[in-house]
C-alpha positions as CSV (number, residue, x, y, z in Angstrom):
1,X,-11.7,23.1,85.6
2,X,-10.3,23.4,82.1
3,X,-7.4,22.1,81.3
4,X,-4.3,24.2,80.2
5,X,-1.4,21.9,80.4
6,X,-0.4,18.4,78.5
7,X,2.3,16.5,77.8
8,X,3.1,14.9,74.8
9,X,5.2,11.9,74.6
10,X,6.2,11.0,71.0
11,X,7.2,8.2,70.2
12,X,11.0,6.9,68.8
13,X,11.3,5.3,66.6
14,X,8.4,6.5,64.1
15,X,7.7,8.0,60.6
16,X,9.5,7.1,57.4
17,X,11.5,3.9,57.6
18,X,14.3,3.2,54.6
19,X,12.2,1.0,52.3
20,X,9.6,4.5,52.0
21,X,13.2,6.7,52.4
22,X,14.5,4.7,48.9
23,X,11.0,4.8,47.1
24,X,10.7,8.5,47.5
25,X,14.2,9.0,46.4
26,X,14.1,6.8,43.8
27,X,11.4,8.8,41.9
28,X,13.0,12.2,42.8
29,X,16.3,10.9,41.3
30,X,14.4,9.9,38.3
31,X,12.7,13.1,37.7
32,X,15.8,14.5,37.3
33,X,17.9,11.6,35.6
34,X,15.0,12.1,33.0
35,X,13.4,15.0,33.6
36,X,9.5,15.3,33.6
37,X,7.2,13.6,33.9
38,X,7.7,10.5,35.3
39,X,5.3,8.4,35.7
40,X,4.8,5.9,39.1
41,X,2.4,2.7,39.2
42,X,0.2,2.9,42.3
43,X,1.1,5.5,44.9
44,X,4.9,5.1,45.4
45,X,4.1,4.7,49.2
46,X,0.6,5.2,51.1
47,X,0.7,8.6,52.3
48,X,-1.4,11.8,50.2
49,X,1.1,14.4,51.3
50,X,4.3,12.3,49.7
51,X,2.3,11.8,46.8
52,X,0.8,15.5,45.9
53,X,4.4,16.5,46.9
54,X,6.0,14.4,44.0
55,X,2.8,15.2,42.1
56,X,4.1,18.8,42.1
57,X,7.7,18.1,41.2
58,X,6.3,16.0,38.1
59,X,5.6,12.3,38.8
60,X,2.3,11.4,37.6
61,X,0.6,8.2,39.8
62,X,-1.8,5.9,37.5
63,X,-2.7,2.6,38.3
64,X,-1.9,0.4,35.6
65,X,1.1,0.3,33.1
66,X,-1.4,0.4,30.5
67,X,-1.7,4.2,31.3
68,X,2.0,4.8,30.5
69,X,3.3,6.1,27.2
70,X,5.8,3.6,25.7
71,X,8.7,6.4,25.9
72,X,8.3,7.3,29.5
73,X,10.0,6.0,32.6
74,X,8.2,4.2,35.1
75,X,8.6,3.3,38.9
76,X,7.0,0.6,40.4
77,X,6.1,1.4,43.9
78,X,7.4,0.4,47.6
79,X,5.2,-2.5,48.1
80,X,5.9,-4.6,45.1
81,X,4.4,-5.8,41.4
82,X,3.6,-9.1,39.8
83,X,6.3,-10.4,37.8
84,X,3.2,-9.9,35.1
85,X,4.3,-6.0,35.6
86,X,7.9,-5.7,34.8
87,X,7.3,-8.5,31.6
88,X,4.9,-6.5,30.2
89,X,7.0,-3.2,30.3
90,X,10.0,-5.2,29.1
91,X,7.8,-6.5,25.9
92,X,7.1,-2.7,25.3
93,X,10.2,-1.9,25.6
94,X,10.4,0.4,28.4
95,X,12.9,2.3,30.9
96,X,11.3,1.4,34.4
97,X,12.8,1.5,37.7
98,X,11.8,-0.6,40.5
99,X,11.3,0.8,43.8
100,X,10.3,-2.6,45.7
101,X,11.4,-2.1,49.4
102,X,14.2,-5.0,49.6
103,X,12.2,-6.7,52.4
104,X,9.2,-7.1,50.0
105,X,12.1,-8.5,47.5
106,X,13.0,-10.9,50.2
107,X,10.2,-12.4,50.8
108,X,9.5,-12.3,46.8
109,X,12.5,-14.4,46.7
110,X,11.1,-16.7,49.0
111,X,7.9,-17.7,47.3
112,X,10.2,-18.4,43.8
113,X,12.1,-20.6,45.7
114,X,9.1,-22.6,47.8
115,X,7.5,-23.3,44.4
116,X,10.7,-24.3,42.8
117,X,10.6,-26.9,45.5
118,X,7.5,-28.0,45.0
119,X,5.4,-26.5,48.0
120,X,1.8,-24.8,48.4
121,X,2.5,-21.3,49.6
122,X,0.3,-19.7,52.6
123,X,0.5,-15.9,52.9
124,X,-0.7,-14.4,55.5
125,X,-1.9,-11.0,54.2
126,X,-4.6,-8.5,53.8
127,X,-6.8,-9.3,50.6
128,X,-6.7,-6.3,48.1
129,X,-3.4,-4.6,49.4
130,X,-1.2,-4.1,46.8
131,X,2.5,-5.9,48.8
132,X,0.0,-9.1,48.8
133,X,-1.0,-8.8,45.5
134,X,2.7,-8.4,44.3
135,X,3.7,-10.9,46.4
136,X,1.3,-13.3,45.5
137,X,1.8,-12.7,41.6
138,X,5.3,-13.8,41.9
139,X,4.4,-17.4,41.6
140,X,1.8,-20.0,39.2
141,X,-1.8,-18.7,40.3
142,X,-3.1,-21.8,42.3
143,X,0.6,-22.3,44.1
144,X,-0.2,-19.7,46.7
145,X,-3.0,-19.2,48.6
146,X,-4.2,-16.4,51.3
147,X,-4.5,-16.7,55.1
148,X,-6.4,-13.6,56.5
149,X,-7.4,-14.7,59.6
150,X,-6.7,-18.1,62.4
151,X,-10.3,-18.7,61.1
152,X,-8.8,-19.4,57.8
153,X,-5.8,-21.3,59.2
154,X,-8.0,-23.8,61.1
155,X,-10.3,-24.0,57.6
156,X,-8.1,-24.4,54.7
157,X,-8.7,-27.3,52.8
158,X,-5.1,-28.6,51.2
159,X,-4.4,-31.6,48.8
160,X,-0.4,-31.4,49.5
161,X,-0.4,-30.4,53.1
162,X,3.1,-31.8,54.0
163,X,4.4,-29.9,51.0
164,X,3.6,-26.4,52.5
165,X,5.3,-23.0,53.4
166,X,4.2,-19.6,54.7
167,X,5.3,-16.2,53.9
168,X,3.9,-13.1,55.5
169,X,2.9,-9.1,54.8
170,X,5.6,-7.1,55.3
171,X,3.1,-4.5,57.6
172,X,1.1,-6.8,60.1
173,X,0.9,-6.9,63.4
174,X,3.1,-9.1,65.1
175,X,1.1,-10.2,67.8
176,X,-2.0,-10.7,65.3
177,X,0.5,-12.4,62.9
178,X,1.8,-14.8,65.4
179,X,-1.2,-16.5,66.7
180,X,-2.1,-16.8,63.1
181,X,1.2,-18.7,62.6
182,X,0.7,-20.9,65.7
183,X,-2.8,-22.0,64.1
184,X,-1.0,-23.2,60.9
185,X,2.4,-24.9,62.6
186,X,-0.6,-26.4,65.3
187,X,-2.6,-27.8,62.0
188,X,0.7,-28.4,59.9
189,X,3.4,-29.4,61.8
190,X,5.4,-30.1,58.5
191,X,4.9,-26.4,57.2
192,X,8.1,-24.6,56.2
193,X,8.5,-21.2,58.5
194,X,10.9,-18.4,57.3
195,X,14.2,-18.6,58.2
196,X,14.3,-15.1,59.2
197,X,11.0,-12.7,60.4
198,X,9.0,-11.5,56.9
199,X,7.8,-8.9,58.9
200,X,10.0,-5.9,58.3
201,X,12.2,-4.5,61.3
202,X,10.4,-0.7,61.2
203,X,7.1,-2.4,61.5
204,X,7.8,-4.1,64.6
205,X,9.5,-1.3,66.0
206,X,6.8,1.0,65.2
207,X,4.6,-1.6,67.1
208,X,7.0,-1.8,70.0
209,X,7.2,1.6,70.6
210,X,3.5,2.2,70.4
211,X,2.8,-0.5,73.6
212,X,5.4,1.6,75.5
213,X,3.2,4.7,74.6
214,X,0.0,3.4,75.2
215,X,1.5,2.7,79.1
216,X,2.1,6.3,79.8
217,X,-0.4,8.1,77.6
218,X,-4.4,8.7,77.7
219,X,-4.8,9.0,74.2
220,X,-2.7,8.1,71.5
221,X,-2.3,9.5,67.7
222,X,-1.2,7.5,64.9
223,X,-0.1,9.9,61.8
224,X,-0.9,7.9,58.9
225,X,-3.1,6.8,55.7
226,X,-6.2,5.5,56.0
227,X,-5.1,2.6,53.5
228,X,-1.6,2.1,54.9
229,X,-1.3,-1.3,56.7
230,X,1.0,-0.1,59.3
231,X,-0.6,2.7,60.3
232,X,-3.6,0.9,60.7
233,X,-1.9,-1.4,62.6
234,X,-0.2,0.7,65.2
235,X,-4.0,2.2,66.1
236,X,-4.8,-1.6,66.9
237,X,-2.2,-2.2,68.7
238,X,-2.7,0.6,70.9
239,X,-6.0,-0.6,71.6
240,X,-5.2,-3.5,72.5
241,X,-3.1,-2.0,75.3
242,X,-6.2,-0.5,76.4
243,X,-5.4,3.3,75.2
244,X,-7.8,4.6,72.9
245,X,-6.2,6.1,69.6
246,X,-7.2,7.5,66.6
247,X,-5.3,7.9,63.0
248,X,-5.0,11.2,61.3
249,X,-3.6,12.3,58.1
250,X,-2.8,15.4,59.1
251,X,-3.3,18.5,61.9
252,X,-6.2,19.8,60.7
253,X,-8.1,16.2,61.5
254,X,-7.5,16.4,64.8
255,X,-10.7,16.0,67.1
256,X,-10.1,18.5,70.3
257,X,-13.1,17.1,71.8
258,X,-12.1,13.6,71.9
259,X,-8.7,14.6,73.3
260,X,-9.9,17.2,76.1
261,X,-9.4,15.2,79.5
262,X,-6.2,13.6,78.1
263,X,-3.3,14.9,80.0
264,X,-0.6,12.8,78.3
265,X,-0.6,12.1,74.4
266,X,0.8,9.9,72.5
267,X,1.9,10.6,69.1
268,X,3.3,8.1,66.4
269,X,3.9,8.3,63.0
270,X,3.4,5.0,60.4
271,X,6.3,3.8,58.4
272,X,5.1,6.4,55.4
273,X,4.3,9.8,57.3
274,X,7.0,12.4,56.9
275,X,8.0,13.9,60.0
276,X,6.8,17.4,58.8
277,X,3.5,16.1,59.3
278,X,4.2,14.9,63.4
279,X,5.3,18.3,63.8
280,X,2.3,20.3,62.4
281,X,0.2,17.6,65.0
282,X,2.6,18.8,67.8
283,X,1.9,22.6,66.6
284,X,-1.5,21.9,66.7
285,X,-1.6,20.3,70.0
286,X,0.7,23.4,71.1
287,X,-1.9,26.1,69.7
288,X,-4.6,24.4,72.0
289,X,-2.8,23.7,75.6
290,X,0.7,24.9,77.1
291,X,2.4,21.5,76.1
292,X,5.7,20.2,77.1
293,X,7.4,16.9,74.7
294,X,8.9,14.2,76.3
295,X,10.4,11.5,73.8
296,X,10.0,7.8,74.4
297,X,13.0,5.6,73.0
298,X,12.3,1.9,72.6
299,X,14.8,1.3,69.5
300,X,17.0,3.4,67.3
301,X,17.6,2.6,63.5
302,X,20.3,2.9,61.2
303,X,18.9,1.2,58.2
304,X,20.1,2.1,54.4
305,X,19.1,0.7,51.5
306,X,20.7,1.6,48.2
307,X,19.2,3.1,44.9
308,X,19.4,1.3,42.2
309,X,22.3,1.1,39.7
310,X,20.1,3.1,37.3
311,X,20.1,6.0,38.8
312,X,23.5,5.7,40.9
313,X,25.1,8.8,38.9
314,X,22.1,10.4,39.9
315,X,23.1,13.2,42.7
């Protein structure tokens, strides 16, 4: 018998969180505080459909400041620089703006001070994502070292190991993340933890939400980027709830054929998906099967974070 009818259970919270909310502003308030084009270092956050939209307004992504002109403005992205970044903009005398979520900042600050004290840093991070490289370029190159896995917890060879501290990715998972930290505090009982959780509240709540959806659905959908961590994430954790999901960029992605059978689905949205982008999934979804939504609310958020002072007469 074919089936006509779904429902679709989204979940809340999802989508933009306000670290991605401030980046994107930040450049559209430079565009106009300076007027075209404006140049941005590294996608401003991990998701094609921001970037070709501030594309089309004038911002122009490259990957290095060595692309920049000397007389154009710069932002630095969400997920953080080196400090080799700013310095080297500074020595050419440039206007840049930095659009660092101020959780990355945080734990930026963090590092600074564990080295001023004296200790080995352990970040526990993805290799090759750019927050981790930022992070990590904060500090001396041989004061911080990276913890992928409990494998490399259990392995890491340490001259100093009573002077250590770890710092974490803004964008894990927190499950993953915690038995990783469990391996180092087993091994290091001496190790300095963060005072407060490094990873950011929107990516836990994303993750909470998407175990209360993976209860009540039989497939799930993560709206996301293929290279953004929290995206990635949420599809794990799903899985690991037992309820098979997929990530999509956008509508036109969707596999019908994986979701026929699937009389609930979930939908979620990573911390850098817009929320036009859920909807053209739902009208998707709609165009295939009489479909009724049903919103599932584990959390709601209220976060702001402020421009900077740049670009405060900015409206």
């Amino acid at each position: 018998m074919e089936q006509t009818d779904i429902t679709i259970l989204l979940a809340n919270p999802r989508g933009f969180c306000a670290g991605v909310d401030r980046a994107i502003k930040i450049v559209e308030l430079s565009l106009k505080k300076f007027g075209p084009p404006v140049y941005v270092r590294h996608e401003i956050v991990h998701n094609r459909y921001v970037v070709e939209s501030l594309e089309q307004q004038g911002a122009i992504f490259v990957d290095t400041l060595a692309e920049v002109p000397d007389d154009a403005p710069v932002v630095f992205s969400a997920h953080g620089v080196p400090k080799s970044v700013p310095a080297k903009a500074e020595a050419r005398k440039m206007v840049y703006v930095d659009a660092t979520c101020p959780l990355v900042s945080k734990v930026h600050r963090e590092v600074e001070r564990h080295e001023k004290l004296g200790r080995h840093i352990l970040m526990i991070g993805h290799e090759g994502h750019p927050e981790v490289e930022g992070t990590m370029g904060q500090v001396e190159t041989g004061t911080i070292s990276l913890i992928e896995t409990v494998e490399d917890a259990q392995k890491i060879d340490l001259e100093t190991p009573n002077e250590l501290a770890f710092v974490t990715q803004t964008t894990l998972s927190v499950d993953d993340t915690s038995d990783i930290v469990d391996a180092l505090v087993d091994r290091f009982p001496q190790i300095t933890v963060p005072k407060k959780e490094d990873i950011c509240y929107a990516t836990t709540n994303r993750q909470i939400a998407v175990k209360a959806l993976a209860k009540k659905s039989d497939r799930i959908i993560v709206i996301g980027a293929p290279n953004s961590s929290n995206s990635r994430r949420l599809v794990e954790v799903s899985e690991k709830q037992g309820c098979e999901a997929r990530l999509v960029q956008r509508a036109t992605e969707l596999d019908f054929a994986w979701l026929e059978g699937a009389n609930s689905i979930g939908i979620t949205a990573g911390a850098s998906a817009p929320e036009i982008l859920v909807e053209e999934v739902i009208e998707a979804l709609k165009g295939r099967w009489s479909a009724k939504v049903e919103v599932l609310t584990t959390a709601e958020e209220n976060v702001t974070f402020k421009v900077p002072p740049l670009l405060k007469d900015v409206s």
